[in-house]
SEZA-741116 format. One line per field, with one value per atom (N, C-alpha, C): residue number from 1; residue in one letter; atom name; x negated, y, z. Coordinates in steps of 0.1 Angstrom, whole numbers, plus 5000, padded with zeros to 4 digits. Each point is the difference from the previous one (the first is absolute). Layout:
! SEZA-741116
seq: c(NUM_...)
type: c(A_...)
atom: c(CA_...)
x: c(X_...)
y: c(Y_...)
z: c(Z_...)
//
This chain:
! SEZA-741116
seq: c(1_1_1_2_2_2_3_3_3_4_4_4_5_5_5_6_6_6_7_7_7_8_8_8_9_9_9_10_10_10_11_11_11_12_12_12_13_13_13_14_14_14_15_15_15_16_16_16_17_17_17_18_18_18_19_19_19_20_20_20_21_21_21_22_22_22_23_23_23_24_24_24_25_25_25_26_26_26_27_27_27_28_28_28_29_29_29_30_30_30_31_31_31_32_32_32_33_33_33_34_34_34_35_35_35_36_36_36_37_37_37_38_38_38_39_39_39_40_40_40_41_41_41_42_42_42_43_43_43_44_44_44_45_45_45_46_46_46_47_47_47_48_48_48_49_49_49_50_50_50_51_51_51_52_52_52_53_53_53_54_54_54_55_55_55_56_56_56_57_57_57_58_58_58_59_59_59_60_60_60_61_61_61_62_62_62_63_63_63_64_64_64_65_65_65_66_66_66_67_67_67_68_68_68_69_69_69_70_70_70_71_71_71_72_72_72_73_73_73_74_74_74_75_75_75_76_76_76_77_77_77_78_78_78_79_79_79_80_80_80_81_81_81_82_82_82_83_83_83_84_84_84_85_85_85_86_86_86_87_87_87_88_88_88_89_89_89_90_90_90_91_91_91_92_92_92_93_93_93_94_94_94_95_95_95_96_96_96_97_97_97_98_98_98_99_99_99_100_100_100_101_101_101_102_102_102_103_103_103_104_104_104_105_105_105_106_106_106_107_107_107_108_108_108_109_109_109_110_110_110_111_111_111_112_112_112_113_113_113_114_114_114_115_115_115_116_116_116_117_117_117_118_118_118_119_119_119_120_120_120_121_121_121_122_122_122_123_123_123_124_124_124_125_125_125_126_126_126_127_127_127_128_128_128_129_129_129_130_130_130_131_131_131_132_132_132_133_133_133_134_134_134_135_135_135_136_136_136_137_137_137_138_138_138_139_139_139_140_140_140_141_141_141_142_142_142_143_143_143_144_144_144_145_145_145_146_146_146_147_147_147_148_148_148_149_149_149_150_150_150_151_151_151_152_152_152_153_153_153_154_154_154_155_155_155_156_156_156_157_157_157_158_158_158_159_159_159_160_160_160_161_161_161_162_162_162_163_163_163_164_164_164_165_165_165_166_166_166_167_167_167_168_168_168_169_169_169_170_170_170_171_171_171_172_172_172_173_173_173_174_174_174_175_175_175_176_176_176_177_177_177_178_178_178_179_179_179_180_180_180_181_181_181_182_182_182_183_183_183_184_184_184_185_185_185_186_186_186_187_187_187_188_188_188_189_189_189_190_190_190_191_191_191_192_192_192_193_193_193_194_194_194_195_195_195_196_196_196_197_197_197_198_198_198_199_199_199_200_200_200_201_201_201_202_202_202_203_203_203_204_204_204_205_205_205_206_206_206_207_207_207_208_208_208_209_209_209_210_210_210_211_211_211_212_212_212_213_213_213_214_214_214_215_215_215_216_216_216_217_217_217_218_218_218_219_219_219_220_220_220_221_221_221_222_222_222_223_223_223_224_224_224_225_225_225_226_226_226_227_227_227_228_228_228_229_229_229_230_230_230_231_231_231_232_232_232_233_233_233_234_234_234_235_235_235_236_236_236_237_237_237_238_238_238_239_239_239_240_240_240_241_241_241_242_242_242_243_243_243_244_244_244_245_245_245_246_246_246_247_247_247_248_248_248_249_249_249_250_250_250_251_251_251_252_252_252_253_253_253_254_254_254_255_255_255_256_256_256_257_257_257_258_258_258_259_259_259_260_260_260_261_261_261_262_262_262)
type: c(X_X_X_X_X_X_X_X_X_X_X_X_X_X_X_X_X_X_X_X_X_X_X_X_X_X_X_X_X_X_X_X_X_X_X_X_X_X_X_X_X_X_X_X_X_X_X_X_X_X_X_X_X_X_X_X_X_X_X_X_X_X_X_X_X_X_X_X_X_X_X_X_X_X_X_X_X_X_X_X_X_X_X_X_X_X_X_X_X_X_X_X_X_X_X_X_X_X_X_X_X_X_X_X_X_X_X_X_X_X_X_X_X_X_X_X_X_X_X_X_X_X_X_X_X_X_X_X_X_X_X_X_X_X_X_X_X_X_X_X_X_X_X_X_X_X_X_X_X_X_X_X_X_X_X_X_X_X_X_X_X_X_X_X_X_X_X_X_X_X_X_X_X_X_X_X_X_X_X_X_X_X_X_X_X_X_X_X_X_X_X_X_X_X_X_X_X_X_X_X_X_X_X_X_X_X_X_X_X_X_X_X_X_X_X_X_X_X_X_X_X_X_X_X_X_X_X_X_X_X_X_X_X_X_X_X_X_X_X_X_X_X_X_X_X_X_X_X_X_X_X_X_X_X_X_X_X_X_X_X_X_X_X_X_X_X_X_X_X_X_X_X_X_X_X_X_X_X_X_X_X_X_X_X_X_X_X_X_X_X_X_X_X_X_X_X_X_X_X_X_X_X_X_X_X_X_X_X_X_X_X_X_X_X_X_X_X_X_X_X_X_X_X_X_X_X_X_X_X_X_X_X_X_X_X_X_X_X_X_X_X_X_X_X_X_X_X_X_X_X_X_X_X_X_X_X_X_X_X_X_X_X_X_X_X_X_X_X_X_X_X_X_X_X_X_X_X_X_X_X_X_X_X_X_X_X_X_X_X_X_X_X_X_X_X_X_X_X_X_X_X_X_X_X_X_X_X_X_X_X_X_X_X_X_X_X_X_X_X_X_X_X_X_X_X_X_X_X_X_X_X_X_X_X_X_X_X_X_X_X_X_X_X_X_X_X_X_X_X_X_X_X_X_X_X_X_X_X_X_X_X_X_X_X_X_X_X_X_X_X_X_X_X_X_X_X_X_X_X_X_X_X_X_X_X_X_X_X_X_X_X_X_X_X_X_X_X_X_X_X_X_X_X_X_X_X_X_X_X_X_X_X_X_X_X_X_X_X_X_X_X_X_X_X_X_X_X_X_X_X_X_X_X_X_X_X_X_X_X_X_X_X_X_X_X_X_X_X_X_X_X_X_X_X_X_X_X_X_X_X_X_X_X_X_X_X_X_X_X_X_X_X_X_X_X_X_X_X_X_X_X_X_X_X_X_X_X_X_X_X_X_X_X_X_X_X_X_X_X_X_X_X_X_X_X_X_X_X_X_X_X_X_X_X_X_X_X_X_X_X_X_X_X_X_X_X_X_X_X_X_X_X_X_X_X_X_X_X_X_X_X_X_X_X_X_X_X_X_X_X_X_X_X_X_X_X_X_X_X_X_X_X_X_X_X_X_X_X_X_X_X_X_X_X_X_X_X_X_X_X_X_X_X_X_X_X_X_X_X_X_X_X_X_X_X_X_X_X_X_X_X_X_X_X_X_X_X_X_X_X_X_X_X_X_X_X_X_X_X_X_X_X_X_X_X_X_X_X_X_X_X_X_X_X_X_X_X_X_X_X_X_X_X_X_X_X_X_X_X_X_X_X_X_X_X_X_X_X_X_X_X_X_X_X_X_X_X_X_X_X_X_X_X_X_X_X_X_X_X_X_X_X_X_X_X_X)
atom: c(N_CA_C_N_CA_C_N_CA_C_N_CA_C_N_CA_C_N_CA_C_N_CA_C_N_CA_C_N_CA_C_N_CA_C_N_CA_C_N_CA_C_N_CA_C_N_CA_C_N_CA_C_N_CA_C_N_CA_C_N_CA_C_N_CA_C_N_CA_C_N_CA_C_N_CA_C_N_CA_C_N_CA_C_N_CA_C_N_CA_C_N_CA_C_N_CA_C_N_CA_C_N_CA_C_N_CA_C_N_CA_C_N_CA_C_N_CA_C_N_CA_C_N_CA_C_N_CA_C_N_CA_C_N_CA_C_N_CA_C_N_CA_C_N_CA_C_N_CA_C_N_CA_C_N_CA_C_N_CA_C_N_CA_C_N_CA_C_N_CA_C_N_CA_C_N_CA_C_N_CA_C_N_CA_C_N_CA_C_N_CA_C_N_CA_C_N_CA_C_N_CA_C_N_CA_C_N_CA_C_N_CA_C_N_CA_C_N_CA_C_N_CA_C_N_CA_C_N_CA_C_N_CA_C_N_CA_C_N_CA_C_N_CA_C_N_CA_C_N_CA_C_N_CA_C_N_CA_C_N_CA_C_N_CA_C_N_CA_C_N_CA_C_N_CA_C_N_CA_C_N_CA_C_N_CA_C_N_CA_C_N_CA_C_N_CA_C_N_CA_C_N_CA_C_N_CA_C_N_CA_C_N_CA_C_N_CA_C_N_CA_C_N_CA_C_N_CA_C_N_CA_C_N_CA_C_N_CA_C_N_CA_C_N_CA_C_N_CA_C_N_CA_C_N_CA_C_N_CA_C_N_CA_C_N_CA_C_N_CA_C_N_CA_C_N_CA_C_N_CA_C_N_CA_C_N_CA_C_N_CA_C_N_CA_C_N_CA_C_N_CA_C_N_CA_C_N_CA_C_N_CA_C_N_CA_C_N_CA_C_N_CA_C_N_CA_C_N_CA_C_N_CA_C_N_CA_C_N_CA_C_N_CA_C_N_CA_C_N_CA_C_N_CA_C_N_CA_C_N_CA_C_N_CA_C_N_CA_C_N_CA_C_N_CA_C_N_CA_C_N_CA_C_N_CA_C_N_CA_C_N_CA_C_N_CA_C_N_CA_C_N_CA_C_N_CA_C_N_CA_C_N_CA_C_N_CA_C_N_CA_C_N_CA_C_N_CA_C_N_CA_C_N_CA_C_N_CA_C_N_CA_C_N_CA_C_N_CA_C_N_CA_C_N_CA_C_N_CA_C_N_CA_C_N_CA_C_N_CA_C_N_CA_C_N_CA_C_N_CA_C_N_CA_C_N_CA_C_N_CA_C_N_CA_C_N_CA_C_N_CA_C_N_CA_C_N_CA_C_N_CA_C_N_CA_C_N_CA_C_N_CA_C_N_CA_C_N_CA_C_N_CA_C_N_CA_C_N_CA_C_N_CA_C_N_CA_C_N_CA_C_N_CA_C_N_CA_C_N_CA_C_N_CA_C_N_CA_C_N_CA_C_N_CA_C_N_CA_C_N_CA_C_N_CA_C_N_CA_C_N_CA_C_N_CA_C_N_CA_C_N_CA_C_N_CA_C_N_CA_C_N_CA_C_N_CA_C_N_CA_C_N_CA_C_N_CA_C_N_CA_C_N_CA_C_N_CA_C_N_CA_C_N_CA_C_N_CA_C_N_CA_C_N_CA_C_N_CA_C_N_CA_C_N_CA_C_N_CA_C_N_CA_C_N_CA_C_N_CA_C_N_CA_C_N_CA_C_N_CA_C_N_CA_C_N_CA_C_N_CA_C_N_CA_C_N_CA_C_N_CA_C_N_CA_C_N_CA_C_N_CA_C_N_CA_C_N_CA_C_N_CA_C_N_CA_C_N_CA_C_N_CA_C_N_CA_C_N_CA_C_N_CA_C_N_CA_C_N_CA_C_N_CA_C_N_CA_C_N_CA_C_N_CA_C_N_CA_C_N_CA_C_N_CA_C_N_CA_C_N_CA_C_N_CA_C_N_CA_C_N_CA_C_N_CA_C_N_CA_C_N_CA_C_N_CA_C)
x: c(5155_5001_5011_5010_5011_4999_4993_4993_4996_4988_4991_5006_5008_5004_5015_5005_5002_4996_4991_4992_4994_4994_4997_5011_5015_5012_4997_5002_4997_4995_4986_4984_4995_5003_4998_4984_4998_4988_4987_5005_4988_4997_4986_4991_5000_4999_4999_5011_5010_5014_5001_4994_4998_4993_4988_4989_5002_5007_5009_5007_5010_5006_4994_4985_4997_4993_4994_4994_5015_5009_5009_5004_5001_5006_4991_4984_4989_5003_5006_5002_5013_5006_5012_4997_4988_4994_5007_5000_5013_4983_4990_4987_5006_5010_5001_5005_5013_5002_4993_4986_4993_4990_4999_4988_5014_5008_5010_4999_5002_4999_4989_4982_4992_4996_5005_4997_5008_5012_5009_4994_4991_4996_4982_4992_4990_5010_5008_5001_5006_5001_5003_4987_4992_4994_4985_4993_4986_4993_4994_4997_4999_5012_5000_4999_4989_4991_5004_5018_5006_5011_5000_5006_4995_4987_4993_4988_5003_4996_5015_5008_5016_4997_5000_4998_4990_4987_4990_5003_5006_5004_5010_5008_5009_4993_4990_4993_4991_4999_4994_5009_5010_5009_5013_5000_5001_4991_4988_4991_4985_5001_4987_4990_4986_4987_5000_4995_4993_4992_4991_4993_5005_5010_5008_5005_5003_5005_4988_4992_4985_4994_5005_4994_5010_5011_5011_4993_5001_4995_4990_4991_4984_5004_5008_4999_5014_5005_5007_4995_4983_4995_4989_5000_4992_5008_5009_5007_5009_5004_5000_4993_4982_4986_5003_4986_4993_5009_5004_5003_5017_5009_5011_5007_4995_5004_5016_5001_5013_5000_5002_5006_5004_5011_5007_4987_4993_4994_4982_4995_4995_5007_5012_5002_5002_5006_4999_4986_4986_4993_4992_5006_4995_5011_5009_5002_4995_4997_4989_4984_4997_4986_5004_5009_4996_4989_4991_4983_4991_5005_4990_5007_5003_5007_4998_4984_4998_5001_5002_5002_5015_5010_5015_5004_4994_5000_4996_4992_4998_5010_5003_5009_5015_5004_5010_5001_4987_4997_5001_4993_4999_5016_5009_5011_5008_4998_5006_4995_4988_4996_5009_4997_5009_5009_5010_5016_5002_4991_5001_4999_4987_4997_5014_5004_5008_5012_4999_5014_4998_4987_4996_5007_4999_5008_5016_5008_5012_5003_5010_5011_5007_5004_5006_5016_5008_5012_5001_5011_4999_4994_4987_4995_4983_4998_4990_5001_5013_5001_5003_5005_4997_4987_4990_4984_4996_5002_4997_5001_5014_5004_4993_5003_5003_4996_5010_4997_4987_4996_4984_4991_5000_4993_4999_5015_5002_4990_5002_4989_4989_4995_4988_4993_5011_4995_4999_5007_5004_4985_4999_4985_4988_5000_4990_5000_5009_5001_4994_4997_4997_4985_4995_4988_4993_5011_4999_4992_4991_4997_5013_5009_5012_4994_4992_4993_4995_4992_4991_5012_5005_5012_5008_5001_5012_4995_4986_4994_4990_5005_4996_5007_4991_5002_5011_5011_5004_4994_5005_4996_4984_4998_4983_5004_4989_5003_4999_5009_5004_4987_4989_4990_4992_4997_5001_5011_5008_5008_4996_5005_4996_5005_4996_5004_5008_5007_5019_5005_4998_5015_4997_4988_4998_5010_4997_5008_5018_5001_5012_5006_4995_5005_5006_4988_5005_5011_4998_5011_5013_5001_5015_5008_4990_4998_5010_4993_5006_5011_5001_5017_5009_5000_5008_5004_4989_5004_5008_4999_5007_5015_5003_5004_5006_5004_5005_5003_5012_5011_4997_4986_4998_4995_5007_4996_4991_5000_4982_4994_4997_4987_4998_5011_4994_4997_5013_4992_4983_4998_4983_4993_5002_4992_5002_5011_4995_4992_4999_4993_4986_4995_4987_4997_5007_4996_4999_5003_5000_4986_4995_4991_4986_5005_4986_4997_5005_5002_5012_5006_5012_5008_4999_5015_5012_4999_5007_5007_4992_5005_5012_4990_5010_5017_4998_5013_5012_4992_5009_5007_4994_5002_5013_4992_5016_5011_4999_5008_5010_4994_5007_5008_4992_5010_5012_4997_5016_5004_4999_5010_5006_4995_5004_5002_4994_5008_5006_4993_5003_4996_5016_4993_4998_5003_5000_4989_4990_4990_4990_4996_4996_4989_4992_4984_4996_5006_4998_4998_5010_5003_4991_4990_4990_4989_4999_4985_5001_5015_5000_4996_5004_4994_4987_4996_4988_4989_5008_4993_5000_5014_5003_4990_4991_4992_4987_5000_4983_5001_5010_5001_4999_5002_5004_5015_5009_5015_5009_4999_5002_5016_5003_5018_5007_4994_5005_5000_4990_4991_5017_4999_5015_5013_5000_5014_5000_4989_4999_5001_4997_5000_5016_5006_5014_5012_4993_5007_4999_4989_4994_5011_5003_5006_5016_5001_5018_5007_4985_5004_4998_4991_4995_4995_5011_4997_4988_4998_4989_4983_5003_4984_4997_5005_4997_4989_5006_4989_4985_4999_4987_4991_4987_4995_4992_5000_4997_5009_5015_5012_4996_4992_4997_4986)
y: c(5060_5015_5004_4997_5002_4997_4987_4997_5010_5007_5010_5012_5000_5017_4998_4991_4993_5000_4996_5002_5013_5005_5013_5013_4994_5010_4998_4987_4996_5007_5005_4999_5010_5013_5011_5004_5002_5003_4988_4989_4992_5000_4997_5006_4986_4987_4993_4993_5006_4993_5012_5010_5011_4998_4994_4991_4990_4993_4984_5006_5012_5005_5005_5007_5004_4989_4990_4986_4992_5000_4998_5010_5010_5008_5001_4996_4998_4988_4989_4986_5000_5009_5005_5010_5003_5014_5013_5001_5015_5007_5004_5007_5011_5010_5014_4997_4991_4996_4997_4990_4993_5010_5010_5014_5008_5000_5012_4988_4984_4991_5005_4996_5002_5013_5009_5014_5002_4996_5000_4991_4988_4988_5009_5006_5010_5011_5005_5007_4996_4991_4992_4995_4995_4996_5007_5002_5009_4990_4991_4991_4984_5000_4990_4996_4989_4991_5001_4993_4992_5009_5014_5010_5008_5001_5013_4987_4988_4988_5003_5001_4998_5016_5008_5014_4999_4995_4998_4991_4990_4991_5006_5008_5009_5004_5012_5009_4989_4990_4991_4995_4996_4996_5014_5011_5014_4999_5006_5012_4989_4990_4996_5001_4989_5004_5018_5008_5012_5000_5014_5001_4997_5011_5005_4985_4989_4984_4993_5004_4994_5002_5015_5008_4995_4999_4997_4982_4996_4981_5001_5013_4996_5008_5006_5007_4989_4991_4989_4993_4992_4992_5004_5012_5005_5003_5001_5004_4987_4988_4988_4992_5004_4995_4985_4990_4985_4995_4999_4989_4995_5006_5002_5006_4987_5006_4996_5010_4995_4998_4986_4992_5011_5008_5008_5010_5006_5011_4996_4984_4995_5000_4997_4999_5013_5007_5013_5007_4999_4999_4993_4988_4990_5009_5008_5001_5015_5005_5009_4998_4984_4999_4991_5004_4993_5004_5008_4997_4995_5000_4989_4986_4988_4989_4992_5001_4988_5004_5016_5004_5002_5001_4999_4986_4988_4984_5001_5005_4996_5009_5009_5010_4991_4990_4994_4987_4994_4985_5002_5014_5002_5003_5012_4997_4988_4988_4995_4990_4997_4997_5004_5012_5006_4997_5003_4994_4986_4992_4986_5000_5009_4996_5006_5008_5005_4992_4988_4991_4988_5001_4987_4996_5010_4997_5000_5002_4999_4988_4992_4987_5005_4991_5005_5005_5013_5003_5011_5011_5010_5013_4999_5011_4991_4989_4993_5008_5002_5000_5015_5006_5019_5003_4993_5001_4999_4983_4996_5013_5006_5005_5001_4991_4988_5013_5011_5011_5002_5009_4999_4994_4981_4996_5000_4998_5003_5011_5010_5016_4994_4995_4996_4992_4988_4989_5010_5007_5009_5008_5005_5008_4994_4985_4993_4995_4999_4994_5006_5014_5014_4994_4993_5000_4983_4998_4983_4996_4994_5002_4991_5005_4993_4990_5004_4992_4991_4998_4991_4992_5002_4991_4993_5003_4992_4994_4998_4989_4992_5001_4984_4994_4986_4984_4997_4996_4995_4994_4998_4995_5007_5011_5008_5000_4998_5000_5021_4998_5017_5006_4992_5010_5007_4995_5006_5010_5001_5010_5016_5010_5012_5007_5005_5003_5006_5009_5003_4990_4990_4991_4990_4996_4994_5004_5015_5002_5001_5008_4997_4991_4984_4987_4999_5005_4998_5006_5017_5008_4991_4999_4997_4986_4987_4988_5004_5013_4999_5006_5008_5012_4984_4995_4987_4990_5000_4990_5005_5014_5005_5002_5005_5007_4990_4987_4989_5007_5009_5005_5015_5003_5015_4994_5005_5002_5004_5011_5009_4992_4997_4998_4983_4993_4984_5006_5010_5004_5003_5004_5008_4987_4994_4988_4989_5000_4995_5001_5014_5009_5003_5001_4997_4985_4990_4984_4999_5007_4998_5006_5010_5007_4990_4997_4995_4983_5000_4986_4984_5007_4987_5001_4996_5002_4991_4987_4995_5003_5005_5008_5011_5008_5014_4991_4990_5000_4994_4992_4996_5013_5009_5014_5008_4996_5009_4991_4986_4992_5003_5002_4999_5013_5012_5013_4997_4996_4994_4989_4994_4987_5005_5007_5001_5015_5007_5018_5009_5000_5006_4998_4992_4994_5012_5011_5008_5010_4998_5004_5001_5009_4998_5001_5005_5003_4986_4989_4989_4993_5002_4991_5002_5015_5004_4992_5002_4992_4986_4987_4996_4993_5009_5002_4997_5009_5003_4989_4994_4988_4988_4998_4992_5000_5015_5001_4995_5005_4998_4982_4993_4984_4997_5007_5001_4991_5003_4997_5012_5001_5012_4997_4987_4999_5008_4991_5003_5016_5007_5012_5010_4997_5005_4996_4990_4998_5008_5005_5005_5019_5001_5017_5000_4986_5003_5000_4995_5005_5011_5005_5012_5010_4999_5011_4997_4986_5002_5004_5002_5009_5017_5001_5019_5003_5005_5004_5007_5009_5015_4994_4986_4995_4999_5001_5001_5014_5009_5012_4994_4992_4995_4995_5006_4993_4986_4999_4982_4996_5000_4991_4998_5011_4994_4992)
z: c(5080_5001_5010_5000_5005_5015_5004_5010_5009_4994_5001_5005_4992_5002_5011_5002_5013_5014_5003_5005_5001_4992_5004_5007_4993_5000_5020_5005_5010_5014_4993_5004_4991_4998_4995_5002_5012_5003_4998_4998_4995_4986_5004_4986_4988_5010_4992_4995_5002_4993_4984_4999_4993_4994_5002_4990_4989_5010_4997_4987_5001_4993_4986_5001_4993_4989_5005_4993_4993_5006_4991_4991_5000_4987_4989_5006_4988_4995_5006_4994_4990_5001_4994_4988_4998_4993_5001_5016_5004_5002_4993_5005_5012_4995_5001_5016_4998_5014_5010_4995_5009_5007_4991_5006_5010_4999_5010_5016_4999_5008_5007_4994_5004_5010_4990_5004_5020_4997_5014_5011_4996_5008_5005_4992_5004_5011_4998_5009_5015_5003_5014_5001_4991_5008_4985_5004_4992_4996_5010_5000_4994_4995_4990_4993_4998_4990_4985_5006_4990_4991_5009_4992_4988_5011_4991_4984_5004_4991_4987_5004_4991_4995_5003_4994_4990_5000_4992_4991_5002_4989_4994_5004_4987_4995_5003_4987_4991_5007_4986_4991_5007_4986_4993_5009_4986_4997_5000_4992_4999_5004_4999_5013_4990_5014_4995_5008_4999_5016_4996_5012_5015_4999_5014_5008_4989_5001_5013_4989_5007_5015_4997_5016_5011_4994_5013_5004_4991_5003_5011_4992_5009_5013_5003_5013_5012_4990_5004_5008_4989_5006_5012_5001_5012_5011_5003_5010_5003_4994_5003_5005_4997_5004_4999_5003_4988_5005_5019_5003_4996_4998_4999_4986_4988_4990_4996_4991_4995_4986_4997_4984_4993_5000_4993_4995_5011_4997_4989_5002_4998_4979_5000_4989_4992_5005_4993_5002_5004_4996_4989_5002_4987_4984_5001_4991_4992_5006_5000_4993_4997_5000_4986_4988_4991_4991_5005_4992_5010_5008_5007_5006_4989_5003_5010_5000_5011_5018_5001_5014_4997_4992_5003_5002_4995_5000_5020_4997_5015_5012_4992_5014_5000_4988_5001_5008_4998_5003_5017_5006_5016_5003_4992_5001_5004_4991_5001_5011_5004_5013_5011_5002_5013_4996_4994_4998_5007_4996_5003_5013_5005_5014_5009_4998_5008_5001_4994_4998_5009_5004_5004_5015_5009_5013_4999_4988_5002_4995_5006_4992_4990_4992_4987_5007_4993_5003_4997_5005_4994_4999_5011_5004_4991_5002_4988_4987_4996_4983_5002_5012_5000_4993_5010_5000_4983_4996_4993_4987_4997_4987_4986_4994_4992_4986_5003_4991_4997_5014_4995_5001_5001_4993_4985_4997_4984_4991_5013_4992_4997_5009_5003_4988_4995_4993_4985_5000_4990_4994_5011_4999_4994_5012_4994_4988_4994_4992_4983_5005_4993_4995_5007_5000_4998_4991_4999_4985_4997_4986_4993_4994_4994_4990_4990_4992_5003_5007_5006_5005_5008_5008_4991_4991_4990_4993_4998_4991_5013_5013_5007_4997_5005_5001_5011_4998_5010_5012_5010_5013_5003_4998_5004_5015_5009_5016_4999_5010_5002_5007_5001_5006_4992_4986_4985_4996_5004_4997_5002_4993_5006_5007_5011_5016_5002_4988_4998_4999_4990_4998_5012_5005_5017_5008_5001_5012_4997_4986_4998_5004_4995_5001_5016_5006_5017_5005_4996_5003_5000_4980_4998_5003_5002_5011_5010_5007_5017_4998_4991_4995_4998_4992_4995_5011_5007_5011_5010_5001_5012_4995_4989_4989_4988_4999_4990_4989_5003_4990_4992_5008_4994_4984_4991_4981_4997_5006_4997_5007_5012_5003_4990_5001_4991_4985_4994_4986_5002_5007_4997_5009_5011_5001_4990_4990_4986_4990_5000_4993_5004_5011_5004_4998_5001_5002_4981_4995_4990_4991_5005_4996_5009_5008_5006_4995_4990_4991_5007_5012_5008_4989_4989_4990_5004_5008_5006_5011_5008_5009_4999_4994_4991_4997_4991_4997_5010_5010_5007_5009_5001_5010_4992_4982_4996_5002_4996_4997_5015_5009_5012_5002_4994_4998_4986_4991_4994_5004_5007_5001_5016_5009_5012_4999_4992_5008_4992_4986_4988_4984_4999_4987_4990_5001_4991_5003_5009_5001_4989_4989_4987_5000_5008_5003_5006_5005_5003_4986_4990_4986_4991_5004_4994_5002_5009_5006_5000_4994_5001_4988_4989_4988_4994_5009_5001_5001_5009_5009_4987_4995_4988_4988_4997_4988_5000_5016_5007_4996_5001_5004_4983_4988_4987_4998_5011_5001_4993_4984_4992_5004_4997_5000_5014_5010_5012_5007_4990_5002_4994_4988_4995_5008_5004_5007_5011_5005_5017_4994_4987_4998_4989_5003_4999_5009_5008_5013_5004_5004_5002_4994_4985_4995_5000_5002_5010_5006_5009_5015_5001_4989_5000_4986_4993_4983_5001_5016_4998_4998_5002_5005_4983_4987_4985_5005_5011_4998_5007_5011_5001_4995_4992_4997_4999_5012_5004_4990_5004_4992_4986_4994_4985_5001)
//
């Protein structure tokens, strides 16, 4: 953030340091801030995608979907037109469509196509992982994930080939694969590619992902101790299942309020 608003102190008149600015104060949950950002970044420039995209994504996370939400998206994706989509705006339309699951699965899955594609002519460095942002793939896996049958998932067989899988936790796997690889040390993204590997029956997998977030980044990571738990009952490893939700509460008395923990 500080970065950001750096740069923009800089470069006043550019829009997209103003943007930049506003996508971080939502990653910060500064909403109020990130709409005064946006609003300043529309008026240099009217035109932009990724502004008038960050304004819309505020009123969904104040006030919700409503109509006015909807109208702005659809007059987004018309004045953007087919050939030149944008991921962002692709997804905040998928968030819009939770009664119709199988067209918000798909506005995510093309999302995350283009994201990819647009990575493809750069070498890895720091203008790669600008592109890349790791963030919203995170959104992304998040969303799909909305729409995963949980049930079904946690009573597979270990080792099921992923093409049986269902086409959220698929693509999740991929997403959070490339976040990890690019990304070693990010927490979140290995917690939830534990957590998808886990759901999609890799229970082996899963644990090696946490094991690697406590032994290498945070042993006091407690949402890792959970699922690791977890992993321990699925195995009927009752002992080890307790040793791991005693750790767990070594490190964070508050997780007694989670109901997983009981």
């Amino acid at each position: 953030y500080r970065f950001a608003e750096k740069s923009n102190t800089l470069s006043p008149s550019n829009s997209n340091y103003l943007t930049e600015l506003g996508f971080q104060s939502v990653l910060l949950k500064q909403v109020k801030n990130a709409v005064k950002f946006f609003r300043n970044a529309t008026k240099i420039d009217d035109n932009s995608i990724q502004a008038l995209c960050g304004l819309t994504l505020c009123q969904l996370l104040e006030n919700g979907h409503s109509t006015q939400v909807s109208q702005q998206i659809e007059f987004l994706t018309e004045i953007q037109g087919a050939t030149n989509k944008s991921p962002l705006l692709l997804f905040l339309s998928a968030k819009i469509l939770h009664d119709k699951p199988k067209e918000a699965v798909s506005n995510l899955i093309e999302a995350c196509e283009i994201h990819f594609k647009n990575l493809k002519t750069l070498s890895f460095g720091s203008e790669y992982l600008r592109i890349f942002d790791p963030d919203f793939l995170l959104q992304l896996c998040k969303e799909l994930l909305q729409y995963c049958p949980i049930q079904q998932s946690i009573t597979m067989k270990s080792n099921m080939p992923r093409e049986s899988l269902h086409i959220s936790l698929k693509n999740s796997l991929n997403i959070l694969e490339a976040v990890v690889k690019a990304l070693p040390g990010s927490c979140e993204a290995l917690f939830n590619l534990a957590r998808v590997q886990f759901l999609s029956g890799e229970v082996a997998a899963s644990a090696l992902s946490l094991q690697k977030i406590l032994q290498e980044i945070d042993p006091t990571f407690t949402p890792a101790h959970l699922l690791i738990a977890q992993i321990h009952i699925q195995q009927n490893n009752h002992q080890r299942a307790s040793q791991s939700l005693e750790i767990c509460l070594s490190h964070d008395f508050k997780i007694r309020d989670n109901p997983l923990y009981h």
